[in-house]
N, C-alpha and C positions, 0 to 999 in steps of 0.2 A: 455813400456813393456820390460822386460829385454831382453836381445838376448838370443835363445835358447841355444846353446850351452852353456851355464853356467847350465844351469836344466840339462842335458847329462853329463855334469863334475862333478856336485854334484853329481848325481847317481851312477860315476864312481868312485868314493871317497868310498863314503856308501858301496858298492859292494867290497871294498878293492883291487880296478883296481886303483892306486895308477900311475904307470905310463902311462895310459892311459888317465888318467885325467891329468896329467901335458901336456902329449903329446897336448890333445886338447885345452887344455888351453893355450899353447904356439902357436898352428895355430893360434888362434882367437885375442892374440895380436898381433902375427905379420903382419896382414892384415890390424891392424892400424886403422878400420872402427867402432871403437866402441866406445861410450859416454864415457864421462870421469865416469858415476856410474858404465856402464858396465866392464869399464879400469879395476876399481878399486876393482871390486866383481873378477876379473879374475885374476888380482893378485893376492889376498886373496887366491882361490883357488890354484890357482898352489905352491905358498909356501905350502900350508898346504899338496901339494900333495909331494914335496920333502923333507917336514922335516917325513910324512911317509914313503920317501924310504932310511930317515936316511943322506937329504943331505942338511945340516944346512946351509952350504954356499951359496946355491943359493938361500934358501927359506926366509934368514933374507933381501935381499936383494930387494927381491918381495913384502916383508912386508913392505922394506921401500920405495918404488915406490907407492906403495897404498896408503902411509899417506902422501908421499908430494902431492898427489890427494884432500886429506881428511884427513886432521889432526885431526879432531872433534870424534873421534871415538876408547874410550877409551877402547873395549873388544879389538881389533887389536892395540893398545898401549899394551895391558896387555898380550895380544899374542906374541909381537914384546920381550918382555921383558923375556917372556922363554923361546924363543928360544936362545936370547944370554944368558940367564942364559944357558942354555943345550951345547952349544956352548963354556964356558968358560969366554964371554967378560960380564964379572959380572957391569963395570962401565957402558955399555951397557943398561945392563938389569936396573940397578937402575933408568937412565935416563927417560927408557923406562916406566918401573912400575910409575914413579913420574909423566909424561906424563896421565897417565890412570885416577891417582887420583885426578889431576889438573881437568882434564878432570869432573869426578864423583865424587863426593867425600864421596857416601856411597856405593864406589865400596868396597866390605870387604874383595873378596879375592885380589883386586890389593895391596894395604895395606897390608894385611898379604905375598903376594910377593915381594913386597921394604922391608917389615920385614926381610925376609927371605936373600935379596940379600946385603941388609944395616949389618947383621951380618956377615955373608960371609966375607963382607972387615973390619971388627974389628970393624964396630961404632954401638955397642951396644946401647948404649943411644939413639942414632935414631931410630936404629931397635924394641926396645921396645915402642918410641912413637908412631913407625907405627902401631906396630899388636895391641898395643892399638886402633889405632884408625879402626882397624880395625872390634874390639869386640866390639866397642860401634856402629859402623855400621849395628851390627848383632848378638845380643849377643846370639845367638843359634849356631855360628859358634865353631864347637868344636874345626876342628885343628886351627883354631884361639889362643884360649884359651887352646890348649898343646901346640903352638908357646909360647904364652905368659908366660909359666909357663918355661918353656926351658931356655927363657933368663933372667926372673926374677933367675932362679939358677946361670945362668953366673955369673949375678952381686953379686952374696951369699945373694941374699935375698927369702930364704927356706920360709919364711912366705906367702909373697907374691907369691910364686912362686905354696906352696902347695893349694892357694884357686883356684889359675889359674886352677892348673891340676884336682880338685875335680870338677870346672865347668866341663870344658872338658869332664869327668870321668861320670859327670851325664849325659851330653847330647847322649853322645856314650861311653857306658860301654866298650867295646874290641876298645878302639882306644890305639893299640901296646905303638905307643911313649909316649903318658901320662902315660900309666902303669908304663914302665920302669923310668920315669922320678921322674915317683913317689917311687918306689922305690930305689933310691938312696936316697932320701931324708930322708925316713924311715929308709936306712941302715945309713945314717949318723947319726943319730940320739939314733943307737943304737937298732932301732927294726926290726932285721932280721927277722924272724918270720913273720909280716905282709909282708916286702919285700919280700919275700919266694915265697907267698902265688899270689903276684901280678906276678913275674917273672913267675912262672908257668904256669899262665894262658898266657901269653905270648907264651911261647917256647911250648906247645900244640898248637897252632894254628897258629904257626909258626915254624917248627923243624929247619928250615933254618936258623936263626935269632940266629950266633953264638954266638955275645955279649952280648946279653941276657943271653943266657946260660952258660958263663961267670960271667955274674952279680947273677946267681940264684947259681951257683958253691959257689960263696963267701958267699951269704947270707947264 
């Protein structure tokens, strides 16, 4: 049965008592009396309690005391991996994401995160074999398929790029980045007018969203 004090820190988490929960979570490590499952759920929590009070430094650390416990545990690999994405340590994060998919390998958003972390540091070609594999994992995954459409433009392949964004576009009509992605496509193409028509719908439902409105100015 788990130690209590883990049920009182998850509630103190959900409740947005964010240092409270670290606070109790650091007593019940430091008493040392706990199961290496119970170790390992109390580390888990306490990272997740200071990457909520914004303090990555101690929370990616936490995360990784809990996998040298349990390495087998590919949502807390894929966890471990946005923190250092969020953190900056991008070769970090890719380690981290590549760890998750080893682990699962019809994880689709850990995949579309190595996607995301693999372009980050220029290797395209990777990055697209991941969110691929990431849509075949799950091909209802929309920002999947606007990732995939994103980097099929990198590469200048508009074809491929436009069927990515129309999946996307079906599964989730108002998903912003395929919009806009798709309208460049359109405006390169020479059809301002439909591009027009996509930024719009964008910068309504987002008035904050300068480059959009940027991009809807030129079309």
């Amino acid at each position: 049965m788990p130690d209590a004090r883990l049920v009182e820190i998850q509630s103190r988490l959900k409740a947005g008592d964010a240092a409270g929960a670290r606070s109790l979570a650091a007593s019940a490590l430091a008493e040392g009396a706990l199961s290496n499952q119970d170790r390992f759920a109390a580390l888990v929590l306490r990272a997740r309690a200071s990457e909520a009070l914004g303090d990555l430094p101690n929370a990616i650390p936490d995360l990784e005391g809990a996998l040298a416990l349990d390495a087998r545990q590919p949502r807390i690999w894929n966890e471990l991996g946005l923190m250092c994405a969020d953190a900056g340590l991008n070769d970090r994060a890719i380690a981290a994401f590549q760890r998750a998919v080893h682990g699962d390998p019809a994880y689709a958003r850990a995949w579309n995160n190595l996607g995301n972390a693999l372009r980050f540091a220029g290797r395209v070609d990777e990055a697209i074999l991941a969110v691929e594999r990431a849509v075949a994992a799950n091909p209802g995954y929309a920002l999947g398929w606007s990732n995939l459409g994103t980097l099929k433009r990198d590469v200048g392949d508009d074809a491929a790029a436009e069927a990515a964004l129309s999946r996307a576009l079906a599964l989730e009509p108002e998903n912003h980045r395929a919009m806009a992605t798709m309208a460049g496509i359109l405006r390169a193409r020479w059809d301002a007018a439909s591009a027009a028509r996509l930024l719009q719908r964008v910068v309504e439902r987002d008035p904050r969203d300068a480059q959009s409105m940027l991009q809807l100015a030129g079309a």
